[in-house]
C-alpha positions as CSV (number, residue, x, y, z in Angstrom):
1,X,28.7,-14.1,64.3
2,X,25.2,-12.2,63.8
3,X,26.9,-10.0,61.7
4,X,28.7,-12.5,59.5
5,X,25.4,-14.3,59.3
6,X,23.6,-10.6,58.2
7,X,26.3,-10.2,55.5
8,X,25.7,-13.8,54.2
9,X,22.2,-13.6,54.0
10,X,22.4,-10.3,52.2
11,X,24.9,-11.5,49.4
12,X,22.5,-14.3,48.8
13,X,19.7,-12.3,48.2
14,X,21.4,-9.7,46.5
15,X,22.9,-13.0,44.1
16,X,19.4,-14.2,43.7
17,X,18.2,-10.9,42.6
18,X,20.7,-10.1,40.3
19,X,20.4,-13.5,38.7
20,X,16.6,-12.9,38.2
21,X,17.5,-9.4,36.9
22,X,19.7,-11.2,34.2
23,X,17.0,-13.7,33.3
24,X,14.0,-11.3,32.9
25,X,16.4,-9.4,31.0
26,X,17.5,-12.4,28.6
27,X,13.3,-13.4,28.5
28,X,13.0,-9.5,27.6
29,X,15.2,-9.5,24.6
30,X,14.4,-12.7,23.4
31,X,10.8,-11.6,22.7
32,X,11.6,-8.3,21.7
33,X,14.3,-10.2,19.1
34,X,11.4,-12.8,18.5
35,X,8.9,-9.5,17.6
36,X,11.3,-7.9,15.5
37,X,13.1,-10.4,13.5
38,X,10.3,-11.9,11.6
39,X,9.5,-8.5,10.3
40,X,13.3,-7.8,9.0
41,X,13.7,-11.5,7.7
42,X,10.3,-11.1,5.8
43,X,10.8,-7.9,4.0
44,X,14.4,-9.3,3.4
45,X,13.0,-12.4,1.4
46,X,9.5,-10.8,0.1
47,X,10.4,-10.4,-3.7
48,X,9.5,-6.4,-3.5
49,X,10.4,-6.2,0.2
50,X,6.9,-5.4,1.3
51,X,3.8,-7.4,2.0
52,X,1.9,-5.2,0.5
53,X,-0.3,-6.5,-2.2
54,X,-2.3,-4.5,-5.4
55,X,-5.5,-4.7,-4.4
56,X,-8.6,-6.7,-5.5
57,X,-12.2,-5.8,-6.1
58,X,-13.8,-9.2,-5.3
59,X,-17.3,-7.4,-7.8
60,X,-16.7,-3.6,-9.2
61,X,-20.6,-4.2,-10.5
62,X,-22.1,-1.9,-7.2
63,X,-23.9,0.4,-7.2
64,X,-26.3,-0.7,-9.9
65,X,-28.0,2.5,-10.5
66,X,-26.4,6.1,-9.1
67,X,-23.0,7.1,-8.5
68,X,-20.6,4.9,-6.9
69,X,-20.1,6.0,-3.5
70,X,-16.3,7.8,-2.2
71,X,-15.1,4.5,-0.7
72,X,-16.5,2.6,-3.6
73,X,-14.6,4.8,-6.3
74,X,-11.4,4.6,-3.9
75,X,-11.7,1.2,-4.5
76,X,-12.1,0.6,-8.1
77,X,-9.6,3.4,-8.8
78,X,-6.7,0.9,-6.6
79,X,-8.0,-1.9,-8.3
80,X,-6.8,-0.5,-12.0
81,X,-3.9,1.4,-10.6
82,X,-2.3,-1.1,-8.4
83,X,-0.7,-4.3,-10.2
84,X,2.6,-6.5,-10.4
85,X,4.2,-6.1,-13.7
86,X,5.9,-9.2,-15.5
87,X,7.7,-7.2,-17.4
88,X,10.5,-5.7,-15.6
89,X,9.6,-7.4,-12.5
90,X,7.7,-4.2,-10.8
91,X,4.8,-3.8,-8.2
92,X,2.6,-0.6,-8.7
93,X,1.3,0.6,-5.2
94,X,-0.6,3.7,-4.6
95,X,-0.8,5.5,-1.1
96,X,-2.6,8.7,0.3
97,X,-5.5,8.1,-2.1
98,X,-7.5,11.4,-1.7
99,X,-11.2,11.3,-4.0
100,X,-14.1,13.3,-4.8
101,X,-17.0,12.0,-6.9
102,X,-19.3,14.6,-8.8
103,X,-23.0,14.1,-7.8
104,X,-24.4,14.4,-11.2
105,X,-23.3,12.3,-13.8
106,X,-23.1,13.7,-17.6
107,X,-23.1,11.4,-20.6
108,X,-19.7,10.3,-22.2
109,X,-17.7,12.1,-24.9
110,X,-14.5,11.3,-27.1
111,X,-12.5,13.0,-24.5
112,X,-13.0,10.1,-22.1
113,X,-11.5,7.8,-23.9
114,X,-8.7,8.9,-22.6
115,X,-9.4,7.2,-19.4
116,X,-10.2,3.1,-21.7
117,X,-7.2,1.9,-20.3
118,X,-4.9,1.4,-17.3
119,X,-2.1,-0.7,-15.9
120,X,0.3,-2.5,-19.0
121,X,-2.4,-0.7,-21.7
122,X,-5.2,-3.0,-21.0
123,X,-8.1,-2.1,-22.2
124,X,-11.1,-1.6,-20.2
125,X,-14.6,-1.4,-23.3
126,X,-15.7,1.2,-22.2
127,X,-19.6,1.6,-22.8
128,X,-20.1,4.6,-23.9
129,X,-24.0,4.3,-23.8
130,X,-23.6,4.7,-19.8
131,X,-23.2,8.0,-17.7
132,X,-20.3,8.7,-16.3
133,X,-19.3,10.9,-13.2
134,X,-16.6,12.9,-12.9
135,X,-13.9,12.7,-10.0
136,X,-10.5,14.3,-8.6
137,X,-7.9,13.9,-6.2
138,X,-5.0,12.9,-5.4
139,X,-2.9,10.3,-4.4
140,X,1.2,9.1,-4.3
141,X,2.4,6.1,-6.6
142,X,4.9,3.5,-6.0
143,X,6.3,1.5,-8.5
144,X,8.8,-1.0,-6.7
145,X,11.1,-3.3,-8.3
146,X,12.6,-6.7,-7.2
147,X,15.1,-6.6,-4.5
148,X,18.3,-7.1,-5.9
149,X,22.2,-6.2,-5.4
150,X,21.3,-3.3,-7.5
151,X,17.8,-2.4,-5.7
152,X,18.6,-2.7,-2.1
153,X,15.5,-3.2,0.6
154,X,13.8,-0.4,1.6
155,X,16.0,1.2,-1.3
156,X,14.0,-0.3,-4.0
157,X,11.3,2.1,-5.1
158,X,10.8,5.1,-7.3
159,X,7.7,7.6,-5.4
160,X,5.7,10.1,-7.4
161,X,3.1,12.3,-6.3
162,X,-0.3,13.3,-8.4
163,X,-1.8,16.4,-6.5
164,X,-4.3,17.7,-8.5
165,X,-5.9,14.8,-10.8
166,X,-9.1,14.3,-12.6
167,X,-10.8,11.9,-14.5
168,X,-14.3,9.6,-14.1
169,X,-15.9,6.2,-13.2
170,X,-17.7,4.5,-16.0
171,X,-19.0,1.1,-16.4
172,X,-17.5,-1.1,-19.2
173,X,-19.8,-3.4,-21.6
174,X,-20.2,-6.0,-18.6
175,X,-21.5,-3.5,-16.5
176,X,-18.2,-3.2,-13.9
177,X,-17.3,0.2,-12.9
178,X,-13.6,1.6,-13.3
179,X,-12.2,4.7,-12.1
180,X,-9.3,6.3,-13.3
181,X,-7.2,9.9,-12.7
182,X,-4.6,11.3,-14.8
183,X,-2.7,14.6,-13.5
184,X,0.5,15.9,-13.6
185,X,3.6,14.2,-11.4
186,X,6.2,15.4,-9.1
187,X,8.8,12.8,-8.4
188,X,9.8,12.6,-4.9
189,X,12.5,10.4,-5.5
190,X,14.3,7.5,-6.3
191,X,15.9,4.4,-4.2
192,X,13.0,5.0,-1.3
193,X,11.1,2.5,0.6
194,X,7.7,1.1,0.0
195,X,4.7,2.2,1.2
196,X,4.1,1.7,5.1
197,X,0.6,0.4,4.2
């Protein structure tokens, strides 16, 4: 009778375990389908299947006197490189930004003119009364188009890398700063992902 008792009260707990194994279980992969989902759904119905945004330079008017520091240039450079493109329905991203600014800055030439516009041929006024200071770097673009039947997500993006760039920051005739690299380009390929930030 002990034993039958023994054997009962074993089952039970072993039931009562087992059904708090499946429950934690169930909890366990509804948050981890909770985490996850969100991500998949919002890169499924973002228009370039990233969140990532061009960025924006809220002033580009620092430093008033002096070079612009490595982190400022950085961010004036994303500023004219990164953009979303009406025509054609692309976003221009750029990723592993690498950027060295001269110390000395040198008046501006003809040459440099070379650098008056950037993204869609806009033109930037360049004053050519200012110094400018001369950079280099490097850094990987991303120009990503709409996801469509034809540009799948995570499939819709064409990746180039600039390794050895040069060019300058100058200030335009309202006294912003812009900072622009040209270089030669090594595709690394076609139908790839956008950047991971």
């Amino acid at each position: 009778m002990e034993e039958n008792s023994t054997f009962a009260l074993t089952a039970m707990i072993t039931f009562t375990l087992i059904v708090k194994l499946k429950f934690t279980l169930r909890i366990i992969g509804c948050t981890l389908l909770a985490v996850f989902t969100p991500t998949v759904l919002t890169a499924q119905t973002l228009p370039y299947g990233t969140a990532r945004t061009p960025q924006t330079c809220p002033s580009m008017v620092e430093p008033k006197t002096g070079a612009p520091s490595v982190e400022q240039a950085k961010m004036y450079f994303l500023c004219d490189q990164e953009w979303e493109s009406s025509v054609g329905k692309s976003l221009w991203l750029i990723s592993d930004l690498t950027l060295e600014v001269a110390p000395n800055s040198r008046p501006a030439n003809g040459t440099d003119l070379e650098y008056n516009t950037r993204h869609g041929g806009e033109h930037l006024s360049m004053n050519t009364k200012q110094p400018v200071y001369d950079i280099r770097g490097s850094f990987t673009r991303y120009i990503c188009h709409q996801i469509k039947r034809l540009n799948p997500v995570g499939k819709n993006c064409t990746v180039s890398q600039y390794p050895n760039s040069t060019g300058i920051c100058f200030r335009n005739t309202f006294g912003d700063w812009h900072c622009r690299m040209i270089g030669s380009s090594k595709q690394i390929g076609e139908h790839l992902p956008p950047p991971e930030n």
